[in-house]
C-alpha positions as a Python dict, from the first residue, in 0.01 Angstrom:
ca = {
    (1, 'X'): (0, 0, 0),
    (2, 'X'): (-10, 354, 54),
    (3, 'X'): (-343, 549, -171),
    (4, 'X'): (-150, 848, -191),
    (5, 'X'): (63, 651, -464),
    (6, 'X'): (-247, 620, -693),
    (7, 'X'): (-380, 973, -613),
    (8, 'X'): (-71, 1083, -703),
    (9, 'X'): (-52, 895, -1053),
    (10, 'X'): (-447, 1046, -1115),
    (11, 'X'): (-344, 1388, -1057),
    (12, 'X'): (-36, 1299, -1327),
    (13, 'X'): (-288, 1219, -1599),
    (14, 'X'): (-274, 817, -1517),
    (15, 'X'): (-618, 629, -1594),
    (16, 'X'): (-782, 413, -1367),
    (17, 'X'): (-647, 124, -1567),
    (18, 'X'): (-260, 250, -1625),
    (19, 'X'): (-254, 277, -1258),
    (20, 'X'): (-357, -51, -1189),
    (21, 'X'): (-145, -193, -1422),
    (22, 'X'): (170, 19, -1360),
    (23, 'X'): (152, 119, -972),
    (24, 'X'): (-97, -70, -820),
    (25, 'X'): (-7, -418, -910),
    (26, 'X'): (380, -419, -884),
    (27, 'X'): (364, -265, -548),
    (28, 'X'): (131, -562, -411),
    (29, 'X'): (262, -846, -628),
    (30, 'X'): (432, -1003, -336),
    (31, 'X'): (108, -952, -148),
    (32, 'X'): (-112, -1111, -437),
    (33, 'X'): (180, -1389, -434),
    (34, 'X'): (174, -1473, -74),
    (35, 'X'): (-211, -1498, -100),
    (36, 'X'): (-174, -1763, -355),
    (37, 'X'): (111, -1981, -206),
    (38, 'X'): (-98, -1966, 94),
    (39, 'X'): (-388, -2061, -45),
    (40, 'X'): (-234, -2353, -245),
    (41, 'X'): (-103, -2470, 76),
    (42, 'X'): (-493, -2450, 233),
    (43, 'X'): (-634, -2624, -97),
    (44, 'X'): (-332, -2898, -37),
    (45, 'X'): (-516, -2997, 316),
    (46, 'X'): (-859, -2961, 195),
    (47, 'X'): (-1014, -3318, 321),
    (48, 'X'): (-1341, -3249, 506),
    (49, 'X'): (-1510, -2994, 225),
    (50, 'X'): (-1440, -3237, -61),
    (51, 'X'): (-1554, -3543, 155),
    (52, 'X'): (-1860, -3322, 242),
    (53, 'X'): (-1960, -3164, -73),
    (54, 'X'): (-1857, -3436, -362),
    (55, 'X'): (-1813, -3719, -130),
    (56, 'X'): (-1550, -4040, -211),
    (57, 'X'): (-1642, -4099, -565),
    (58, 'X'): (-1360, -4345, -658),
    (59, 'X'): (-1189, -4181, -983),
    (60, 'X'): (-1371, -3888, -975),
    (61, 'X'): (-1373, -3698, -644),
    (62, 'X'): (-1011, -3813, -532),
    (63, 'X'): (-788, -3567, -404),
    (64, 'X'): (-442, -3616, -245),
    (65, 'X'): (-610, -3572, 146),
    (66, 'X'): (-890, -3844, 20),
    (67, 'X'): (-622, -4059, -92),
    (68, 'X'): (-393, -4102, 200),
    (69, 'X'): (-701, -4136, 389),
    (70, 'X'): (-860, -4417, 223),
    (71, 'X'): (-555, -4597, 189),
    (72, 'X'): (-506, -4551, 578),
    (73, 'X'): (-848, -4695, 595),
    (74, 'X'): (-806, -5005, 412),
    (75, 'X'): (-492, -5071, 580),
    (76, 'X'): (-239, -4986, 338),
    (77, 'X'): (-10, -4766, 595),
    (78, 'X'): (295, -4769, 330),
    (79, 'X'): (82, -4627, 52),
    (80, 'X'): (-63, -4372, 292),
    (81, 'X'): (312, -4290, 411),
    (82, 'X'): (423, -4223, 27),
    (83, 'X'): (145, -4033, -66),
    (84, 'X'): (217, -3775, 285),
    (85, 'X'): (573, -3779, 122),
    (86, 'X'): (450, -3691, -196),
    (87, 'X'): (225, -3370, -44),
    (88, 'X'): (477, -3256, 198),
    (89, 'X'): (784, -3215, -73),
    (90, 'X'): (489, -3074, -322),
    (91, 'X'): (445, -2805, -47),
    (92, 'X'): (847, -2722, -2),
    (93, 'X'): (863, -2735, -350),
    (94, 'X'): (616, -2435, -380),
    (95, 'X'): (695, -2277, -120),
    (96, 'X'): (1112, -2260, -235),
    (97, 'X'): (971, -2166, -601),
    (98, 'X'): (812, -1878, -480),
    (99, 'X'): (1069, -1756, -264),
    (100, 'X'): (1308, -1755, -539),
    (101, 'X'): (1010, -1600, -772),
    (102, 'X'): (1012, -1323, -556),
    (103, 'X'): (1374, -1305, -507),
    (104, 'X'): (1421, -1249, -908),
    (105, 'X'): (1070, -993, -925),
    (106, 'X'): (1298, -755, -615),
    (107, 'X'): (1632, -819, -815),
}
């Protein structure tokens, strides 16, 4: 986003603050937005880290990834197949809820 904007709003008798708030932000909400979706859709994946860090603590560390790979594991291929189902429409379903998010924020 261009820093003229803000200069511009100091020089009008903005604040630091009121500019944030009413140039800054709007102007990189879709920005701030995309960051988010795209790091949902990172956090979604996340297998190795959680492994790593908390480890497979059954009912405590279990995340989606952990899931489908433990039930892969113990042979369980159509669990493992619902649960990928489950994550993949999770991910088009935030992915078409913030495209129409930002589609009413331009409007």
């Amino acid at each position: 986003m261009d820093k003229e904007l803000e200069y511009a709003a100091y020089i009008l008798g903005r604040s630091e603050i009121e500019t944030a708030l009413v140039i800054t932000l709007p102007l990189a909400k879709r920005g701030i937005l995309a960051g988010l979706v795209l790091s949902f859709a990172r956090s979604i994946g996340e297998f190795g880290a959680t492994l790593m860090l908390a480890g497979n603590i059954q009912g405590k560390t279990n995340t989606m990834s952990i899931s489908i790979y433990n039930a892969f594991q113990s042979g369980n291929d159509e669990l493992a197949k619902v649960l990928v189902l489950i994550l993949i429409l999770m991910s088009l379903l935030a992915i078409t809820l913030t495209g129409r998010f930002i589609g009413k924020l331009e409007a």
